[in-house]
Backbone as CSV, one residue per row, in Angstrom:
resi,resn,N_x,N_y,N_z,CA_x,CA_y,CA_z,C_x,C_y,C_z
1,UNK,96.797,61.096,231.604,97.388,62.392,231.269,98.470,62.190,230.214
2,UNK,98.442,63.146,229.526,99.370,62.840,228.082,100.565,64.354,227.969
3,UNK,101.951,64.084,228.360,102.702,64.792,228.097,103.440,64.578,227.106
4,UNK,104.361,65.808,226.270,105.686,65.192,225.824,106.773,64.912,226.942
5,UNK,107.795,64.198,226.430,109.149,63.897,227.283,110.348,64.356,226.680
6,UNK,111.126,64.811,227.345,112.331,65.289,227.700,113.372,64.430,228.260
7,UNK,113.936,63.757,228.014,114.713,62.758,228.310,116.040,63.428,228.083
8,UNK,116.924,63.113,229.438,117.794,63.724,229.814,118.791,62.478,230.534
9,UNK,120.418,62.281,230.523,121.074,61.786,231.472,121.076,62.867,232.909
10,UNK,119.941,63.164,233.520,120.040,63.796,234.544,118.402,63.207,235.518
11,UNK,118.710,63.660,236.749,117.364,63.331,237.539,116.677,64.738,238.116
12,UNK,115.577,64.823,238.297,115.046,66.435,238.666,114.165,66.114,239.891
13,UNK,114.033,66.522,240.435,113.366,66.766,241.817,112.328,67.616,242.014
14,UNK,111.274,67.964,242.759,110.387,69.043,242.869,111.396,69.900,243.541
15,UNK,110.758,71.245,243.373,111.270,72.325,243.569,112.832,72.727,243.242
16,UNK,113.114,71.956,242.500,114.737,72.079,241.590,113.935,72.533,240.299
17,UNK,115.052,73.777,239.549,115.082,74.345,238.227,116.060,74.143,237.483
18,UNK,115.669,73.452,236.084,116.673,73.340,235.721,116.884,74.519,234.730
19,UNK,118.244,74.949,233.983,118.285,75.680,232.708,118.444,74.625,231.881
20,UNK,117.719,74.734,230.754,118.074,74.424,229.406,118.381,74.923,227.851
21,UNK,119.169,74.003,227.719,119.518,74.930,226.266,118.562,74.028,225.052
22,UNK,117.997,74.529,224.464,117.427,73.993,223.588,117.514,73.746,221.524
23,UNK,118.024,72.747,221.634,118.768,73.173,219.750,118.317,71.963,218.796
24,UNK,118.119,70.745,219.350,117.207,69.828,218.692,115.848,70.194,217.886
25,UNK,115.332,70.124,216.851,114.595,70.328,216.200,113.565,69.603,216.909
26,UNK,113.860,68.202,217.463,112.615,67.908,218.095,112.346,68.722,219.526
27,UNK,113.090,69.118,220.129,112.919,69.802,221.268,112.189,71.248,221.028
28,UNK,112.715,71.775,220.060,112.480,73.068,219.925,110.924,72.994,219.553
29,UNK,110.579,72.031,218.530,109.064,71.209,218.523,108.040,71.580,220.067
30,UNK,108.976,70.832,220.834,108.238,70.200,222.005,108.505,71.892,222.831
31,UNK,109.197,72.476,222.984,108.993,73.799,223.420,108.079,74.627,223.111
32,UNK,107.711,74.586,221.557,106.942,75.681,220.553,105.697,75.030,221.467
33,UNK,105.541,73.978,220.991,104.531,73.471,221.932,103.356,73.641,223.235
34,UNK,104.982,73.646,223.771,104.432,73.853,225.755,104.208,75.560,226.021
35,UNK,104.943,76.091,225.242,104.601,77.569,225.371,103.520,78.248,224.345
36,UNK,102.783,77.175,223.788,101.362,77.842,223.202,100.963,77.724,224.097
37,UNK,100.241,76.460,224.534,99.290,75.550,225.033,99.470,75.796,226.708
38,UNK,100.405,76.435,227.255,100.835,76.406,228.863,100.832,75.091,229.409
39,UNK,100.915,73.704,228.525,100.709,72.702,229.168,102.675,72.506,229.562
40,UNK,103.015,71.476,230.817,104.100,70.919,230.684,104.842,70.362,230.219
41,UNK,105.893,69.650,230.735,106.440,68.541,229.482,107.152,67.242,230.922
42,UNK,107.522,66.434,230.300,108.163,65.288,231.213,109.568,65.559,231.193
43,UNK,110.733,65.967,232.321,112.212,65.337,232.417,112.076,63.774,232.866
44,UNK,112.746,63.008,232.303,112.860,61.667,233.042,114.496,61.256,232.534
45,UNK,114.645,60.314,233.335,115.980,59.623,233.301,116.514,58.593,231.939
46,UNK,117.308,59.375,231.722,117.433,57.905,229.895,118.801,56.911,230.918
47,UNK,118.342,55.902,231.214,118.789,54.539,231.850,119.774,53.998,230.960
48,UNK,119.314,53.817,229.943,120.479,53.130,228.736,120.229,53.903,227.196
49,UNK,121.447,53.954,226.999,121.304,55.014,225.225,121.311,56.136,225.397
50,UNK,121.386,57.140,224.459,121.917,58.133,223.924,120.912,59.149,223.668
51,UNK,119.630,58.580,223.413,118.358,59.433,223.235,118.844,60.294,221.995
52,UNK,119.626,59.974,220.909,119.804,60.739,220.024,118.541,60.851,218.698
53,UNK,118.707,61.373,218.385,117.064,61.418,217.203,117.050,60.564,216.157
54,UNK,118.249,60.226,215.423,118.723,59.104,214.450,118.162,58.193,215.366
55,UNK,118.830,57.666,216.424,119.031,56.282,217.167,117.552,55.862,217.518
56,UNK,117.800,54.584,218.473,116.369,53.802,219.125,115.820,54.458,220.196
57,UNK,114.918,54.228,220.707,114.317,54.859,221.956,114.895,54.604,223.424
58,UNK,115.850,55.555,223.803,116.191,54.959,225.239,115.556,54.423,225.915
59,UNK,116.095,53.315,227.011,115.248,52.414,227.942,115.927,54.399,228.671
60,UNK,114.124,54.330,229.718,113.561,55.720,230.693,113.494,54.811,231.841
61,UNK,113.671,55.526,232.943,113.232,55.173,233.980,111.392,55.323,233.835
62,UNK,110.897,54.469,235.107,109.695,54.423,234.784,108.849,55.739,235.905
63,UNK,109.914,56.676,236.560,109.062,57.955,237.241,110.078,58.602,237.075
64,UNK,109.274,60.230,236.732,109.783,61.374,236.127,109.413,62.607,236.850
65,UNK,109.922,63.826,236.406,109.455,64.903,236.986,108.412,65.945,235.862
66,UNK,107.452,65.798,236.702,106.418,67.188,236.066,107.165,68.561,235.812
67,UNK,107.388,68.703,234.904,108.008,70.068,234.619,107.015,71.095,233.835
68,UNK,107.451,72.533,234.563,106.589,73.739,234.076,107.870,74.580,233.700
69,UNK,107.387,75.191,232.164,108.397,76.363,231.697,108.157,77.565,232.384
70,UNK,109.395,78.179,233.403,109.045,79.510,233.872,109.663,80.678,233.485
71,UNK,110.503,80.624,232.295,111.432,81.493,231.756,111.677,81.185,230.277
72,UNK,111.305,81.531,229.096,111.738,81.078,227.964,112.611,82.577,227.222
73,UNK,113.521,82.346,226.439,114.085,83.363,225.612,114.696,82.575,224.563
74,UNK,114.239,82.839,223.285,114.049,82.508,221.778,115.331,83.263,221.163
75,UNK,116.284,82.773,219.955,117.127,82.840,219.577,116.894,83.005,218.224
76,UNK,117.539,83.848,217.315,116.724,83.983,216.051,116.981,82.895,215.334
77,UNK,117.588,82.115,215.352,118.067,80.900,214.831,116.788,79.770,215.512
78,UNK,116.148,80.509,216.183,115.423,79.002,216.688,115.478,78.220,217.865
79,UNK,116.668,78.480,218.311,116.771,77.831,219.757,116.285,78.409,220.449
80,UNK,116.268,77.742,222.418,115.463,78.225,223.207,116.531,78.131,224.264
81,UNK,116.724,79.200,225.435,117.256,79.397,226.869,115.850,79.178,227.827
82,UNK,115.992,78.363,228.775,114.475,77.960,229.436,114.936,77.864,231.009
83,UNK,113.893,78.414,231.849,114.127,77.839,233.165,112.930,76.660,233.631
84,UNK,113.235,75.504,233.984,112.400,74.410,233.413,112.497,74.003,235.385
85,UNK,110.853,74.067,235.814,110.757,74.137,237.434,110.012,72.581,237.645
86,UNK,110.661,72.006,238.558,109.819,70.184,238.820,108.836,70.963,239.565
87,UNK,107.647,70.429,239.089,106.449,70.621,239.996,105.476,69.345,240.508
88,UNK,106.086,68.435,240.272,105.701,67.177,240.374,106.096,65.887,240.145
89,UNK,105.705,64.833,240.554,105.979,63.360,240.130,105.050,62.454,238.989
90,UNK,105.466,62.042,238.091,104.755,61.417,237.090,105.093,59.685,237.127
91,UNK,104.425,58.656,236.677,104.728,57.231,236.401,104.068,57.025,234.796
92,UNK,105.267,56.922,234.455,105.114,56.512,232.820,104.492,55.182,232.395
93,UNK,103.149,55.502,231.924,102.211,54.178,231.593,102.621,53.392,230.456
94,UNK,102.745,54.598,229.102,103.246,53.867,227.679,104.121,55.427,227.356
95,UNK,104.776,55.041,226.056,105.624,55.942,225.584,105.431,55.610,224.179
96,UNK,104.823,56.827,223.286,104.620,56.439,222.175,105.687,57.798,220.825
97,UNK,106.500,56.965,220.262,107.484,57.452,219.656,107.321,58.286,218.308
98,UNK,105.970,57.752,217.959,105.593,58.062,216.378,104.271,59.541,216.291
99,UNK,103.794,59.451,217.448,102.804,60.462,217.442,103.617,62.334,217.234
100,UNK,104.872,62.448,217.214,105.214,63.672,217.138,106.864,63.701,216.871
101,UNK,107.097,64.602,216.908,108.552,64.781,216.800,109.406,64.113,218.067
102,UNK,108.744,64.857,219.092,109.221,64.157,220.466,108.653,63.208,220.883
103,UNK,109.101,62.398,222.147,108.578,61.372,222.684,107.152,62.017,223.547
104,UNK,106.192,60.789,223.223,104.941,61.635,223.990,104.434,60.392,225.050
105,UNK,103.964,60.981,226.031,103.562,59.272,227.312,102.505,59.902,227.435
106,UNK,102.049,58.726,227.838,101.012,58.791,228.981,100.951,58.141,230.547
107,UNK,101.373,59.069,231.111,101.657,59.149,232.547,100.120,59.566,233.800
108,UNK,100.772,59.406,234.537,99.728,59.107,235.611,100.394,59.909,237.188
109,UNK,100.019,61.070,237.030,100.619,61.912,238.382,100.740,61.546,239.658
110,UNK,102.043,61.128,240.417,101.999,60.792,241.607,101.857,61.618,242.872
111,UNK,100.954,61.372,243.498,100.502,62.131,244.858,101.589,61.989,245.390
112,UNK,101.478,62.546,246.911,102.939,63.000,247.660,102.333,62.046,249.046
113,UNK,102.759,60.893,249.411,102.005,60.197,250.964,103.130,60.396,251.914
114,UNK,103.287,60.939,253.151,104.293,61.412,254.220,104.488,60.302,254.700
115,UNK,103.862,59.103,254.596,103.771,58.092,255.454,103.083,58.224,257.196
116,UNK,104.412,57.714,258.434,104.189,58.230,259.383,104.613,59.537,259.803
117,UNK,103.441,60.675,260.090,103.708,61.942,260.360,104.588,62.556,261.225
118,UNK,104.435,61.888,262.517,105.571,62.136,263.202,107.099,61.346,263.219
119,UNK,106.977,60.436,262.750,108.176,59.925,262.179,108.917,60.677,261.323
120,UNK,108.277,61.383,260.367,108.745,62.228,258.951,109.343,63.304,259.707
121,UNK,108.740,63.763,260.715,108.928,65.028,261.290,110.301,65.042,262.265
122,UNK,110.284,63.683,262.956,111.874,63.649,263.465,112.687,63.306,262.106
123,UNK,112.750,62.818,261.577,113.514,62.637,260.555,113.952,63.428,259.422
124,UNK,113.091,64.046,259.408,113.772,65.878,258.894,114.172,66.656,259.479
125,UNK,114.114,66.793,260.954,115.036,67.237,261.812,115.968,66.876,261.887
126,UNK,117.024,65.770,262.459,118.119,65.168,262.032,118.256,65.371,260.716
127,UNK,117.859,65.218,258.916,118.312,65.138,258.054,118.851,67.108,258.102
128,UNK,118.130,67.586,258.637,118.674,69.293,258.557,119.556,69.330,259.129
129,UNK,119.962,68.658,260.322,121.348,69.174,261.049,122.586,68.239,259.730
130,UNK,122.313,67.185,259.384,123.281,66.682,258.920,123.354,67.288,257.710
131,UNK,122.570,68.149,256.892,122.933,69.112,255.808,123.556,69.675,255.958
132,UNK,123.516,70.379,257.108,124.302,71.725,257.753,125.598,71.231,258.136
133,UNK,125.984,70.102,258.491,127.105,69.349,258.541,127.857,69.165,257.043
134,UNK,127.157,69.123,256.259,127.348,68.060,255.085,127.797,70.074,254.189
135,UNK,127.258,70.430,254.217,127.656,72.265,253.941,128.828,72.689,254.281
136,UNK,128.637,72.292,255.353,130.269,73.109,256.293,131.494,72.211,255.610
137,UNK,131.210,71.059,255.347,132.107,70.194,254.910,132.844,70.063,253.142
138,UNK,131.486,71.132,252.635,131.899,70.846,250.606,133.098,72.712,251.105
139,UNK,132.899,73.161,251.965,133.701,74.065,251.859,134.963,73.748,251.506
140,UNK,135.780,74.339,250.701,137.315,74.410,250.772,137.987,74.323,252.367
141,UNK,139.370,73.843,252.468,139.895,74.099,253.376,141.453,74.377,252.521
142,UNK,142.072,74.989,253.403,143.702,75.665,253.057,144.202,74.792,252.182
143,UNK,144.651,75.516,250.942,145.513,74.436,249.611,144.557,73.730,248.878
144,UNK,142.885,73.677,249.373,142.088,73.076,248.194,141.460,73.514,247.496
145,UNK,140.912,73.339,246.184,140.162,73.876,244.908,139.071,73.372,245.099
146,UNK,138.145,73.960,244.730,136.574,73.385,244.496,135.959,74.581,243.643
147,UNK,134.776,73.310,243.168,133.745,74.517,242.332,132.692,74.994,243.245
148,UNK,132.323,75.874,242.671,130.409,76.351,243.257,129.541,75.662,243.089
149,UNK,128.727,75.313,244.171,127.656,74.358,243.853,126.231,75.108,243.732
150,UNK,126.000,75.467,242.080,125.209,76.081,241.929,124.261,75.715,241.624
151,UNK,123.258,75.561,243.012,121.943,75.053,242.606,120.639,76.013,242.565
152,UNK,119.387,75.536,241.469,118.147,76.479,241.599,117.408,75.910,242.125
153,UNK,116.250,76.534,242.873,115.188,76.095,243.903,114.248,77.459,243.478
154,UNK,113.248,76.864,243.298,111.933,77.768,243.575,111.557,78.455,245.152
155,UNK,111.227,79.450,245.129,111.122,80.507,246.323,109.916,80.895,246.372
156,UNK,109.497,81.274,247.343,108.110,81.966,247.197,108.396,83.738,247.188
157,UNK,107.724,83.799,246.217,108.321,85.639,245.733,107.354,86.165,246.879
158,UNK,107.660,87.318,247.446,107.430,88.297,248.678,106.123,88.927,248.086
159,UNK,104.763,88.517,248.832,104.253,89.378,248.487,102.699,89.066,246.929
160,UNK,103.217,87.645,246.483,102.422,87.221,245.313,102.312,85.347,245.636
161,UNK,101.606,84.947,245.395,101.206,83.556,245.037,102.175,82.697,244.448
162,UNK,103.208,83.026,243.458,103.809,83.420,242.219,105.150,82.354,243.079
163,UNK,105.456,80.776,242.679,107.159,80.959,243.069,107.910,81.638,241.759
164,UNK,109.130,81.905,242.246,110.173,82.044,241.762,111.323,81.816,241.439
165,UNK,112.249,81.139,240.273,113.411,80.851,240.385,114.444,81.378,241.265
166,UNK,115.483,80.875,242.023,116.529,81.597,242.706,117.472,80.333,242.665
167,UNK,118.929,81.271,242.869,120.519,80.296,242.402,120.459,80.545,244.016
168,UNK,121.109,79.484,244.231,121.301,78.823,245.632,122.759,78.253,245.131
169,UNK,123.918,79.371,245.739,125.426,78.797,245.485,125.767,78.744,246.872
170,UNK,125.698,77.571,246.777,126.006,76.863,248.242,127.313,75.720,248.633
171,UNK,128.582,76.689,248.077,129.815,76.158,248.380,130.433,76.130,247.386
172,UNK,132.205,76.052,247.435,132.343,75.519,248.459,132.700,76.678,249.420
173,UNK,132.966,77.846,249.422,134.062,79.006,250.174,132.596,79.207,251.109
174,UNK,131.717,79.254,250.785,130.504,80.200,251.991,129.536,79.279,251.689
175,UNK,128.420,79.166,252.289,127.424,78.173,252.602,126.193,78.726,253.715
176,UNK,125.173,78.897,254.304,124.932,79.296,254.905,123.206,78.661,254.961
177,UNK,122.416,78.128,255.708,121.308,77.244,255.666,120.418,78.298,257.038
178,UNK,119.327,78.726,256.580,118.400,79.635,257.468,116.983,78.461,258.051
179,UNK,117.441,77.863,259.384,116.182,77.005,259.579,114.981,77.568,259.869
180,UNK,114.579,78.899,259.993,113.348,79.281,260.493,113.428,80.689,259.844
181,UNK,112.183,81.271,260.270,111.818,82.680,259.604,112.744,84.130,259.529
182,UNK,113.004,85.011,258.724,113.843,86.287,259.674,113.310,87.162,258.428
183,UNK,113.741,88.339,259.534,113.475,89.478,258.534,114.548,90.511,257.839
184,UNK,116.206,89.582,258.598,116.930,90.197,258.009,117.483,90.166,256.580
185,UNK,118.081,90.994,255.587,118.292,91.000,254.491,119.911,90.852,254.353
186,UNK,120.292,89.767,253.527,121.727,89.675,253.611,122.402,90.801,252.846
187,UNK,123.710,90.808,253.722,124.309,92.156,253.308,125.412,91.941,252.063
188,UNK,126.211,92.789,251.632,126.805,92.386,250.122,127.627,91.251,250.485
189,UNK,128.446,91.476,251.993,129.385,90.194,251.688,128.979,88.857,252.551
190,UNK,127.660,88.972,252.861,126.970,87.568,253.579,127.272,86.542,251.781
191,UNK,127.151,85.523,253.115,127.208,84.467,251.819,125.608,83.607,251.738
192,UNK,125.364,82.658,250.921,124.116,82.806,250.478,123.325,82.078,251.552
193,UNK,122.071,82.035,251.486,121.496,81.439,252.673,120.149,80.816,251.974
194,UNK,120.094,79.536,252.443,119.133,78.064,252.067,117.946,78.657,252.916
195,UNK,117.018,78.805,252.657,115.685,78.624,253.367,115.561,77.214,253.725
196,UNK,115.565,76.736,254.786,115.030,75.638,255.019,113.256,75.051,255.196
197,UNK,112.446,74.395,254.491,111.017,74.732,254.375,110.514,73.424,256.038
198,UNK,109.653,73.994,256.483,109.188,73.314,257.225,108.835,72.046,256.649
199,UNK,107.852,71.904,255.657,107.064,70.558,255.371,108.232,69.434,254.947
200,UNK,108.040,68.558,255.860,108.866,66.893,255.386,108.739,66.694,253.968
201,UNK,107.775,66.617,253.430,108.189,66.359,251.859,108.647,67.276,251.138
202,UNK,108.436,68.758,250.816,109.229,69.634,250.349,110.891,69.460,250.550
203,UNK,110.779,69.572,251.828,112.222,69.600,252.694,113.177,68.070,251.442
204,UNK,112.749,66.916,251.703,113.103,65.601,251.459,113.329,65.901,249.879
205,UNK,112.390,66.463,248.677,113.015,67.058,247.196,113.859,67.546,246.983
206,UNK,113.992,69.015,248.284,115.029,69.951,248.361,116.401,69.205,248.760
207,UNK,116.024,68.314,249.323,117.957,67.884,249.893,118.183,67.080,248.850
208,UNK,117.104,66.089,248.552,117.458,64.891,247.410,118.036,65.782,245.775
209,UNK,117.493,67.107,245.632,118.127,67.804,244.350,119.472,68.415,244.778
210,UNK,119.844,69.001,245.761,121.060,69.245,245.988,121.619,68.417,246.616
211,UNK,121.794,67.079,247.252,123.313,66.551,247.746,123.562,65.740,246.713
212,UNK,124.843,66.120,246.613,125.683,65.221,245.474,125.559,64.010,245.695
213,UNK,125.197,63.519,244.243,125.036,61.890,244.508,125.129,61.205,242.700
214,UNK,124.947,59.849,242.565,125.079,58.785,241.534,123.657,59.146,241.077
215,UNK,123.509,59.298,239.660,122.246,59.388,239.401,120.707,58.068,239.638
216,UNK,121.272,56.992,239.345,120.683,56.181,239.979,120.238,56.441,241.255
217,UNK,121.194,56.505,242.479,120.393,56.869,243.526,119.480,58.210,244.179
218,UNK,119.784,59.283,243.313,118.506,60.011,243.030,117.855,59.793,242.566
219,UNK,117.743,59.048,241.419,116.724,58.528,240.804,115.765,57.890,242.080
220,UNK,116.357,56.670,242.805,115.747,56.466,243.633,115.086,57.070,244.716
221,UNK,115.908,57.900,244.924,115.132,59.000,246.080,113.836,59.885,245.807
222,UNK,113.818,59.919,244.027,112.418,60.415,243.248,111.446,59.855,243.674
223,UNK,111.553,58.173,243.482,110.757,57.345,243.518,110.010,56.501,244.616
224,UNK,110.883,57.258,245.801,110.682,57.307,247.452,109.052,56.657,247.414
225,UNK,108.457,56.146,247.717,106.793,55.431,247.920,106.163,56.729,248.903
226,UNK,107.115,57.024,249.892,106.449,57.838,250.913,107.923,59.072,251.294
227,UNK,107.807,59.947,251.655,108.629,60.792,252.724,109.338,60.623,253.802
228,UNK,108.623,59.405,253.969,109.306,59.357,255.492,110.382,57.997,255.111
229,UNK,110.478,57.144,253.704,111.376,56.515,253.083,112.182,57.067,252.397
230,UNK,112.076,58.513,251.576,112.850,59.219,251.183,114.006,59.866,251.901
231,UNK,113.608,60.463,253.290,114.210,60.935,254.493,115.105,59.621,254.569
232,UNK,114.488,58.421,254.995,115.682,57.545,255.318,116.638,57.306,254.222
233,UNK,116.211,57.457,253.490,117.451,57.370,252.679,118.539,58.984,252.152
234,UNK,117.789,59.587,252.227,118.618,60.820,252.548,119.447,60.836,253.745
235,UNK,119.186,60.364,254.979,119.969,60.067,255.644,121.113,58.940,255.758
236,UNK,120.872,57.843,254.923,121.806,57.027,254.853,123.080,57.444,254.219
237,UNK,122.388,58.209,252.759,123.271,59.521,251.922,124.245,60.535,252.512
238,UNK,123.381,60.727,253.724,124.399,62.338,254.040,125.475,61.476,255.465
239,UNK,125.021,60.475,255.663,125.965,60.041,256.731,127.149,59.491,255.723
240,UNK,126.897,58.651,254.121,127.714,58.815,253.924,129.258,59.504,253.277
241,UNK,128.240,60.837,252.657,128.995,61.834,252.578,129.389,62.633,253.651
242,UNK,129.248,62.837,254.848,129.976,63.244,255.913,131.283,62.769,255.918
243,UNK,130.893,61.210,255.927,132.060,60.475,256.513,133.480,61.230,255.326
244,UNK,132.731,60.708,253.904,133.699,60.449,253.230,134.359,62.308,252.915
245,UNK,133.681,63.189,253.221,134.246,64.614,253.132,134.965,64.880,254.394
246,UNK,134.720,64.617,255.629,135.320,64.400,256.679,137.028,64.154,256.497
247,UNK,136.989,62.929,255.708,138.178,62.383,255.834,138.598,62.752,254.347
248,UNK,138.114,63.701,253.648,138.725,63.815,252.444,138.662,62.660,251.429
249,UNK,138.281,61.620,251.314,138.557,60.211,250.780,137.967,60.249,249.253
250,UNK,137.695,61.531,249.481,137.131,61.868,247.361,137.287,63.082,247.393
251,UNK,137.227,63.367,245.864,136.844,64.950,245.217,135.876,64.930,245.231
252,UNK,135.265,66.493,245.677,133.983,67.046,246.396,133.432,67.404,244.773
253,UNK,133.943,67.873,243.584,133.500,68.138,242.532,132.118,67.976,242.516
254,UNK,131.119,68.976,242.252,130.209,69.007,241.716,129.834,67.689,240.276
255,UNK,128.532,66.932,240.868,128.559,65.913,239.459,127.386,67.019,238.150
256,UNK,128.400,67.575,237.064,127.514,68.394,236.140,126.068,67.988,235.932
257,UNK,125.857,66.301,235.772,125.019,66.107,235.451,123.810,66.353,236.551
258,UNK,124.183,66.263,237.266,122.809,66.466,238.521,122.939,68.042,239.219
259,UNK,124.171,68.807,238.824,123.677,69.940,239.749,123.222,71.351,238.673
260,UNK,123.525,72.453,238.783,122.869,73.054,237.487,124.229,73.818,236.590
261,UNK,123.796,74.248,235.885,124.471,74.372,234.371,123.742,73.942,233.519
262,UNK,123.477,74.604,231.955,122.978,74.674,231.085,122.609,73.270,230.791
263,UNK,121.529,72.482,230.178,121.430,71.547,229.749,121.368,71.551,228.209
264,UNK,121.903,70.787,227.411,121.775,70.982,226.070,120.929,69.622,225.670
265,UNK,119.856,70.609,224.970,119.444,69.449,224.294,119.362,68.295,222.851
């Protein structure tokens, strides 16, 4: 399979959206592109370098996220505003620099293996309560500042086949995580509420794109072999952000690069 790439200091997850801003001539290329053709494009991780267009080819991590454009708006100048949705896992075979403006691979789509089923299944149970822990905890408390942790997640729109982008601001002042079905509709001053998805691997993208972390080790959590290794390490993660929000022992700050806000390209 042959995409362009998007190389970003950021990591993307399934069912995370990112925004992007688009102003590179090669990007805007690789946009004109994906929105003839409806084909995707690659986010992946630039490991070392700058990925600037003068410069050399960043060393990439070697797995990326399948990305689909679900929102584009064009600027008369040329640029692009995009809502850019992971719909998958890719492993980068070759990367060839000269065939286009942008970087173009050829990648090889990674299936999703749960590993052991019921293993996955306790283990996303525990990883949900310790979210819900790990939530209650990015809240402010008396005399502290924090930002909003504004993350996007795809939804299933009411009613159509169709997901949908949705902002998921989940702290720090309100927070609110829905583990099972309802039919109630939040009222103006409810604060926002997480669908929690049944399936272990959905579930395991969804926490690995929102808990704050080192990009490297999301990176790693992309690259999970199975679900039920991803989970463990999501759990090693949220035990140790408990601890360390617990006791205050850092700033809770949102890391820009991994949560959402505009990406420029």
């Amino acid at each position: 399979m042959e995409i362009p790439l998007f190389p970003l200091h950021a990591v993307l997850c399934p069912g995370i959206v990112l925004p992007l801003h688009v102003f590179e001539d090669r990007y805007r290329a690789l946009t004109r592109h994906c929105l003839a053709t409806g084909t995707p494009f690659g986010i992946v991780l630039i490991r070392d370098g700058r990925g600037a267009a003068s410069g050399p080819t960043p060393v990439l991590a070697g797995v990326g996220a399948l990305v689909e454009i679900r929102e584009a708006g064009r600027y008369a100048d040329g640029r692009y505003d995009l809502l850019a949705a992971a719909t998958g896992r890719f492993a980068i075979d070759a990367v060839d620099a000269g065939r286009a403006p942008y970087l173009v691979a050829d990648v090889t789509p990674l299936e999703d293996d749960i590993g052991d089923e019921a293993r996955a299944e306790r283990l996303a149970a525990t990883a949900v309560r310790r979210f819900v822990r790990y939530l209650e905890l990015m809240r402010t408390r008396e005399g502290e500042t924090g930002d909003a942790l504004d993350v996007r997640v795809e939804i299933d729109a009411p009613g159509t086949d169709e997901p949908e982008p949705a902002v998921m601001d989940l702290g720090p002042e309100r927070a609110e995580v829905a583990t099972g079905p309802s039919s109630d509709e939040p009222g103006p001053d409810d604060g926002p509420v997480l669908a929690i998805p049944d399936d272990p691997t959905v579930l395991s993208y969804l926490l690995s794109g929102i808990v704050q972390t080192e990009l490297p080790r999301r990176q790693r959590l992309l690259e999970a072999a199975t679900t039920v290794e991803r989970l463990e390490q999501l759990l090693v993660l949220l035990d140790r952000e408990v601890f360390l929000l617990t006791h205050r022992l850092r700033c809770f700050t949102p890391d820009r690069h991994a949560a959402a806000g505009a990406r420029r390209s």
